[in-house]
C-alpha positions, 0 to 999 in steps of 0.5 A: 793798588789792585793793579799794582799788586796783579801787575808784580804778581805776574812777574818773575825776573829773567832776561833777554837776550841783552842781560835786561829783565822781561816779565815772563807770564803764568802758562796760559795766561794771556800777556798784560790783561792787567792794564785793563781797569775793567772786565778782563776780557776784551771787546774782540767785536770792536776791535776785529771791526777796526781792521776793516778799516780804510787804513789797515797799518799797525798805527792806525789799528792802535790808535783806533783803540781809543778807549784804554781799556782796550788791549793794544797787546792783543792788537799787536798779536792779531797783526802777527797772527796774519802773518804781518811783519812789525819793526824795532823803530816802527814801535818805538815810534808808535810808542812816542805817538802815543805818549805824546798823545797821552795814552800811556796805558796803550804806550806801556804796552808796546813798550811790554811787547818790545821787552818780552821779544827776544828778536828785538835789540833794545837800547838803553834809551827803550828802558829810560822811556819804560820808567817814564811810561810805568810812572805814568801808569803805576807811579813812582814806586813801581817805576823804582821797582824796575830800575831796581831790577835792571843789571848795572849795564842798564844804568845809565845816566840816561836810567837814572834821569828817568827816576829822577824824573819820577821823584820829581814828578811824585814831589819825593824831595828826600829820594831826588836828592839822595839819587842826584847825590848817587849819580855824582857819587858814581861820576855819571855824565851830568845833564843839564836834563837832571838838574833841569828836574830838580829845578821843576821838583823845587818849584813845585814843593816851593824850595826857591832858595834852591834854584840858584844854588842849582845854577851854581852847581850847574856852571861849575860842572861847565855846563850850559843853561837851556832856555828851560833852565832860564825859565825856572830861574827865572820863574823862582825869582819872579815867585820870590818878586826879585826883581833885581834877580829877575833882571840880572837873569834877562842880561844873561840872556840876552849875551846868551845865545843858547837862550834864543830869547828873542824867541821867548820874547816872541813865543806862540800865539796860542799861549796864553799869557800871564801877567808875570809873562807880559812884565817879563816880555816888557823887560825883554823888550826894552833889552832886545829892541827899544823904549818906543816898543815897550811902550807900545807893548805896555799900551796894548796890554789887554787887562788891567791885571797884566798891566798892574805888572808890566808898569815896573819894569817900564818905570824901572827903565825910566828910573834907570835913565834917570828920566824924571819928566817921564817916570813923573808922566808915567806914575800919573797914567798908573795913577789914573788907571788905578795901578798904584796901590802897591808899594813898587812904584812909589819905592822907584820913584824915590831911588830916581830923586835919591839919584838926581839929588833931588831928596826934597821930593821924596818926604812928599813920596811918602806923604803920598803914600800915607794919604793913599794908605799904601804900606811900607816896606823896608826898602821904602824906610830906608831911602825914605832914611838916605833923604833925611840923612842927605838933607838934614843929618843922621838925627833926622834919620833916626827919626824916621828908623823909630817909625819903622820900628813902630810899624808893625807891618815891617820886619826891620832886618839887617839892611835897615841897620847896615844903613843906619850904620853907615849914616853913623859912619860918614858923621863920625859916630863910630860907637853907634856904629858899632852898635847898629852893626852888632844888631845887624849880626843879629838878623842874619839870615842863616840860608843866604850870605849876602847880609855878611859882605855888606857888615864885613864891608862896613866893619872893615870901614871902621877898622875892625878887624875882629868883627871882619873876621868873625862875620867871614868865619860865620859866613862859612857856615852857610849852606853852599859854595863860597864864591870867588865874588865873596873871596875877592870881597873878604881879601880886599877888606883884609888889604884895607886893613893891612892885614896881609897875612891873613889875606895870604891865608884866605888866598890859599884856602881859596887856591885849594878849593878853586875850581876854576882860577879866577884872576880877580881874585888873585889880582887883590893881592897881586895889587896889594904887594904892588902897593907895597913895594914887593915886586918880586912877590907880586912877580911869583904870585903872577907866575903862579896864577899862569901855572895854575891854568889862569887868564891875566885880564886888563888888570893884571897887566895894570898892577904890574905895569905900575909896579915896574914902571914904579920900579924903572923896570921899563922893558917888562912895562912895555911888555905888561902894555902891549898885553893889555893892549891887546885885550883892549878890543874885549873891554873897555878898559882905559889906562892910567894917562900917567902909565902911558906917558911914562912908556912914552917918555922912555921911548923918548929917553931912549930916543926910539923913535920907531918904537915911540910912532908905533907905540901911538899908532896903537894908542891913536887907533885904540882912541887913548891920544892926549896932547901931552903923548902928541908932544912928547912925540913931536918932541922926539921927532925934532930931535931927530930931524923927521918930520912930524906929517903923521903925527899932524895927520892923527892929530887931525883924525883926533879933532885936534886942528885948535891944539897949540902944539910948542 
């Protein structure tokens, strides 16, 4: 504090020639003494003895300083005192060096000695780094005090990255984001650096429910995730043992190719590893090159502790194959090792038997579990419910939820009751369904929306229409965005019900609040007036969407194709296919065979035989052929006299030599 008081007491505003402040000094005192921690005056001995040196460049005098007690100032005026000439850009990267090298106090002093010297023209860069210098030495506060103090043309967005930067750093959650929120407000150029610091900042204090909706934020800003940012996200998720977040994140990735993954996979060999980062690398593996290598990888794991954590996502793979000789293999060698004393593994192993239909096996799961008194979890109660309900009806189910509930380790919440809600649901119970569903409301989380799809969803099962929108309205109230995902979900369950209207409704709130159009959602009414006959709305709806900036996707084309082929409107139907058509390179996207043929067969009654061929091609070369298309062409050609070798020569290429062709 001491320092601190001295170093503001010194100063008095005034400026350079650029309008930026400088710090002007007492007459006779000697520039910057304040950085000096000890006696004031400097061991002029020692550093008159570093100029003797075999290297005599202005660098190599600071950094021989060493100690940071020493004055680099005074170091600087001795070089000017000989008549010795310094540079801008020789300054700035000495001062980087020595940032670099973490000898901020010495840093903090070139950085002094470029403000006071009106020859130098400084850039707004010079100050950002000034603010990250003078936070290192003086902190937070201080830092404040000189951006403060500089005119608006200083400030930047760069400048106010800097102070973020210094609440970050200092843990000052409510002044980040109240800058944060100012940098919007002023309509300064976003970064992903800024929103890179409030991740860190979030971290740090233990806010990971934060992180994502950063990530929100930062793609509807349009812009790109660095590979930091991946590892911030990533990192909250792993914090969180959000394993399925943690995996979507690692997808992303890999189709990223700003993230440079493969060299995240690869990393520095000096670093030393965690355990989280070897089951993070495992799962890289596995994505980027094979099985064989993340098996390697798990084999050559060194300590038991990283193995511990790299054995899910290996056993999550097998899982996810559905290879139960090896997920069986692999939990006896984790067993073996002592590494199934967590509730994962166990948890995995009763998805996989749940998938494969063998709901046998997983009772003994269990068994197992409580011979070896590993706890349960919610997730472990509710596919341990899925099983009995599979095997031996919703009463066997209800069991084994009055064992969850006596089980003081657990939290039941609002998943346990959706699941027994919808064991009620498939046996007909709809009033103990309802009843499960209200229990389920009451354990909704007010930070995270995703327990409201899944009871609108269950609601709209039901055919309750109050309760789909009264757990919709709740959901507004949420901190953060509503996504287009959460729209498209509520507009579906409101079509299911024939509740048209206020589908429509819920639409133009979200048209209004778009940011960016996405057809999904509009395609769930664009479906619903198909269905329901209104072509000429589904029509002005599509037209609309394309005014409004949006990208018709394979389902656009899909809904109206059928629509105008229910119609008769074949001319726009050929025209909705070739649209699709040409998207069929991005997607994997496969028609209706009845759409299909139906295009065919106007070919056919229109007898376009030219059309007709050139309309197969396509369909032969997209691999959409079907002996009844090959009919309905060869059809055509004998009426018209033309032999059929083309078609035989696709049909050939098809693997079609045993076809009976009449």
């Amino acid at each position: 504090m001491a320092i601190r008081s001295l170093f503001f007491g010194l100063k008095r505003p005034c400026h350079n020639n650029l309008g930026f402040p400088t710090l002007v000094y007492a007459k006779d005192q000697t520039p910057l003494r304040w950085f000096s921690s000890g006696a004031l005056k400097v061991d002029s001995a020692e550093e008159a003895s570093s100029v003797t040196s075999s290297a005599d460049d202005l660098k190599s005098r600071i950094f021989r300083l060493r100690f940071s007690k020493r004055s680099a100032t005074n170091a600087l005026q001795r070089w000017v005192n000989e008549g010795k000439k310094m540079s801008l850009e020789e300054l700035r990267q000495i001062g980087k060096e020595l940032n670099r090298a973490q000898r901020y106090k010495h840093a903090l002093e070139i950085s002094e000695w470029m403000v006071t010297h009106p020859e130098f023209e400084l850039a707004v860069h010079d100050y950002a780094v000034r603010i990250d210098l003078i936070t290192k030495v003086f902190g937070s506060s201080s830092a404040e005090e000189f951006f403060e103090g500089l005119p608006p043309t200083a400030k930047t967005g760069e400048t106010y990255a800097a102070l973020l930067h210094s609440y970050a750093s200092a843990k000052q959650i409510d002044k980040a984001e109240k800058l944060f929120e100012k940098i919007k407000d002023l309509k300064l150029t976003l970064s992903v650096l800024m929103y890179n610091e409030l991740m860190t900042l979030y971290m740090s204090v233990g806010e990971l429910d934060k992180i994502p909706l950063l990530v929100e934020e930062l793609r509807s800003k349009q812009l790109s995730l660095d590979l930091f940012s991946y590892n911030l996200w990533a990192s909250a998720c792993a914090a969180k043992f959000d394993i399925n977040g943690l995996r979507k994140i690692l997808d992303e990735m890999s189709d990223d190719p700003n993230s440079n993954i493969l060299m995240w996979i690869e990393g520095e060999a000096r670093c030393k590893i965690s355990a989280a980062d070897h089951a993070m690398r495992l799962d890289l593996t596995l994505k980027v090159h094979d099985l064989h290598k993340a098996e390697e990888y798990f084999t050559n794991i060194p300590d038991i502790s990283s193995q511990k954590a790299a054995c899910f996502p290996l056993l999550h793979h097998y899982v996810k194959e559905r290879n139960i000789e090896k997920a069986e293999s692999f939990m006896s060698k984790l067993h073996a090792l002592g590494l199934t004393a967590t509730t994962h593994p166990f948890n995995e192993m009763m998805k996989l038997y749940i998938a494969t239909g063998d709901f046998k096996k997983v009772p003994l799961i269990i068994k197992e579990m409580k011979h070896y008194n590993i706890p349960r979890n919610v997730l472990s109660y509710n596919l341990w419910m899925s099983a009995a309900h599979a095997l031996s009806g919703v009463h066997y189910a209800e069991i084994i939820y009055r064992e969850m509930m006596n089980d003081k380790n657990v939290k039941v919440g609002w998943s346990t009751h959706c699941t027994l809600a919808n064991f009620y649901v498939k046996s007909g119970l709809s009033g103990k369904a309802l009843d499960s569903l209200k229990a389920a409301e009451e354990k909704l989380s007010t930070k995270n929306r995703l327990g409201y799809f899944f009871l609108i969803t269950l609601y709209t099962t039901l055919g309750n229409k109050s309760g789909v929108l009264r757990l919709w309205e709740a959901s507004k109230k949420v901190p953060g965005r509503i996504t287009c995902q959460h729209y498209k979900c509520v507009l579906s369950c409101l079509v299911k019900l024939d509740e048209i209207k206020e589908a429509e409704r819920v639409f133009m709130t979200w048209e209004s609040k778009l940011k960016h159009y996405d057809v999904r959602v509009s395609n769930v009414l664009l479906s619903a007036y198909m269905r329901m006959g209104w072509m000429e709305k589904a029509e002005m709806l599509h037209n609309q969407t394309l005014e409004k900036g949006a990208s018709p996707n394979y389902k656009t084309w899909e809904i109206l194709m059928e629509g105008w082929v229910k119609r008769k409107d074949m001319p726009k139907a050929v025209q909705a296919m070739k649209s699709g058509c040409l998207l069929l390179e991005e997607c994997n996207w496969r028609p209706p065979h009845s759409l299909l043929l139906a295009i065919l067969q106007y070919f056919e009654e229109m007898n376009s035989i030219d059309d007709a061929m050139e309309y197969v091609e396509v369909l032969h070369k997209l691999k959409l052929t079907t002996l009844p298309i090959y009919h309905s062409l060869l059809r055509l050609h004998v009426r018209a006299q033309k032999p059929p070798s083309r078609i035989l020569e696709m049909m050939d290429k098809d693997g079609a030599r045993g076809w009976k062709v009449s």
